[in-house]
C-alpha positions in Angstrom: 0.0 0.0 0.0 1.6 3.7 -1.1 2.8 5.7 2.5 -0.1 8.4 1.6 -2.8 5.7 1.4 -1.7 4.0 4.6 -1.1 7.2 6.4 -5.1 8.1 5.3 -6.2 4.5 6.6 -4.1 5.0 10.0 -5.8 8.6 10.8 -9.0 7.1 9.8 -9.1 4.2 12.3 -7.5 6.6 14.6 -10.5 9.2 14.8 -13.5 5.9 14.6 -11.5 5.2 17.5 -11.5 8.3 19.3 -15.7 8.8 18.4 -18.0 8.0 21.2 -19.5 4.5 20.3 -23.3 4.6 19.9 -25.5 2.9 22.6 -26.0 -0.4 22.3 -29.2 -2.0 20.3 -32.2 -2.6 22.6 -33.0 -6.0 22.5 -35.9 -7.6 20.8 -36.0 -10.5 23.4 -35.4 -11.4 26.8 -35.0 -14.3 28.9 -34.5 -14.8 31.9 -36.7 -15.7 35.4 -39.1 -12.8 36.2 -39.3 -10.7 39.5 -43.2 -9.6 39.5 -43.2 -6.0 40.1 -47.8 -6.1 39.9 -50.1 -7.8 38.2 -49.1 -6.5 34.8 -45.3 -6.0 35.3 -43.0 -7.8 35.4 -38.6 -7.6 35.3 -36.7 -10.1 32.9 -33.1 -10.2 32.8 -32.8 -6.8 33.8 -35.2 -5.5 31.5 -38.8 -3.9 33.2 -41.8 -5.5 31.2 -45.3 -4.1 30.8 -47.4 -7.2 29.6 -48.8 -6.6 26.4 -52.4 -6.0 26.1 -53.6 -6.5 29.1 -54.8 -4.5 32.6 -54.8 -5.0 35.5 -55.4 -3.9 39.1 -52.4 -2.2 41.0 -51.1 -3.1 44.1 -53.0 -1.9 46.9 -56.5 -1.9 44.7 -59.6 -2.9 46.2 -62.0 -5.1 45.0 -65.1 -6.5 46.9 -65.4 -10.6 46.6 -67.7 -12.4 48.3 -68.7 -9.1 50.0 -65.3 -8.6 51.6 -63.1 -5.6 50.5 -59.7 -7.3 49.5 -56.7 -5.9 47.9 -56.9 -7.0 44.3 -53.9 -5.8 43.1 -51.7 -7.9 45.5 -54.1 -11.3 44.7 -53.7 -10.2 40.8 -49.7 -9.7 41.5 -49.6 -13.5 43.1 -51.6 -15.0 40.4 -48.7 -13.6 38.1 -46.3 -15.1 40.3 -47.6 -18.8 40.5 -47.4 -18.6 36.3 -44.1 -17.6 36.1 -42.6 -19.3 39.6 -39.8 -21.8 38.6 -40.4 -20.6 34.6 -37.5 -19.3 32.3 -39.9 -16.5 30.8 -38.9 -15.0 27.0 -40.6 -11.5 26.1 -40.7 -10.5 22.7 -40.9 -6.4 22.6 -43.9 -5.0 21.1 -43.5 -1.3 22.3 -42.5 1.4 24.3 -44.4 1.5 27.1 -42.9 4.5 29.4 -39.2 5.6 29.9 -37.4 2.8 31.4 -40.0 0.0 30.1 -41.1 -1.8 27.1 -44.4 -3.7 26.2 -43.9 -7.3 25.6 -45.5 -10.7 24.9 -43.9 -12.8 27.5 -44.5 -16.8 27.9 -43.7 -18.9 30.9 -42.4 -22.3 29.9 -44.4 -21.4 26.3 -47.6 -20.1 27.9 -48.6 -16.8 27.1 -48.2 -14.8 30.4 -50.9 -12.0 29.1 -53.5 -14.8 28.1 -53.3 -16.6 31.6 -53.8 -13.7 33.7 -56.8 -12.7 31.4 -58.4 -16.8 31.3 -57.5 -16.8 35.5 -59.7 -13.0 35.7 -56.9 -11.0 37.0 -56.4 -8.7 34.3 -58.8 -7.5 31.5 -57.7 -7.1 27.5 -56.7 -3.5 26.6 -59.6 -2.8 24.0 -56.5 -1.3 21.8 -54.2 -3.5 21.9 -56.0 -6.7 23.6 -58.3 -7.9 21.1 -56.7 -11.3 21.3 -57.7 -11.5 24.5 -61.7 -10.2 24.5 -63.0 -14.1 23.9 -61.2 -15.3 27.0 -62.2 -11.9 29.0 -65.7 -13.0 28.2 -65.3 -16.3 29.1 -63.5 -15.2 32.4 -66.8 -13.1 33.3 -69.1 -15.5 32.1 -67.2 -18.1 34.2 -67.2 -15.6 37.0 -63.4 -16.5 37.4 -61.4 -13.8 39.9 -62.4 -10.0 39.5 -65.4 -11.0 38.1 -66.3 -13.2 41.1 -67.5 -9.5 42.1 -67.0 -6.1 41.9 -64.4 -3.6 40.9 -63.5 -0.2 39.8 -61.4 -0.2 36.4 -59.9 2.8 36.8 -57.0 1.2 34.5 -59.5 0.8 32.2 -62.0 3.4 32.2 -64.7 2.0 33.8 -66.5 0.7 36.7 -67.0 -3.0 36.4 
């Protein structure tokens, strides 16, 4: 290689060098256990997860069942829990969901973390991004199966229930 066209490759690779290096590329996926943060969130491998297109109650949320005031949002948060307990859990990103978190699919062991919660009647589908899930809301209600068992306020939803 001529000096001239080395010395132009040497100052090149010296200033890439001296550049900041861009962030590195959000992942697409993650995998990992999960640490439930509430009934909806979840953290995976470092990562904090918003389930995709789902709602659900938050922590410290009453509900009346059986004609007793509980807190929802903790029962809700456990049900989560006992599906991803012992599970290696894999999110797929969907989304944004606020600074610091993303929306995701997430399966437990293969089972879709967002359709559970729904089938069990811990969390209702997000009419916008949940229509997946509507059939096996309906069923949940129908079936009277956890929130629906009585009554709640959806503030995470926009309605009373």
């Amino acid at each position: 290689m001529p000096s001239a066209a080395r010395l132009l490759l040497t100052g090149a690779l010296t200033l890439a060098a001296l550049l900041p290096t861009p962030p590195p590329a959000v992942a697409d996926e993650f995998v990992g256990r999960a640490r439930v943060r509430s009934a909806d969130t979840i953290e995976v491998a470092g990562t904090r997860v918003r389930l995709d297109g789902i709602c659900a109650p938050g922590l410290g949320q009453q509900c009346r069942l059986r004609g007793r005031v509980h807190d929802c949002g903790r029962i809700a948060a456990d049900a989560l829990r006992d599906l991803t307990i012992g599970a290696t859990v894999r999110c797929i990103r969907r989304a944004e969901a606020t600074p610091g978190e993303v929306r995701a699919t997430c399966f437990a062991d293969g089972y879709d973390l967002s359709e559970g919660m729904v089938y069990t009647g811990w969390a209702v589908a997000e009419p916008q991004r949940g229509k997946r899930y509507m059939r096996l809301e309906r069923d949940a209600r129908a079936a009277r199966r956890g929130l629906w068992r009585g009554e709640f306020a959806a503030e995470w939803r926009g309605g009373a229930k």
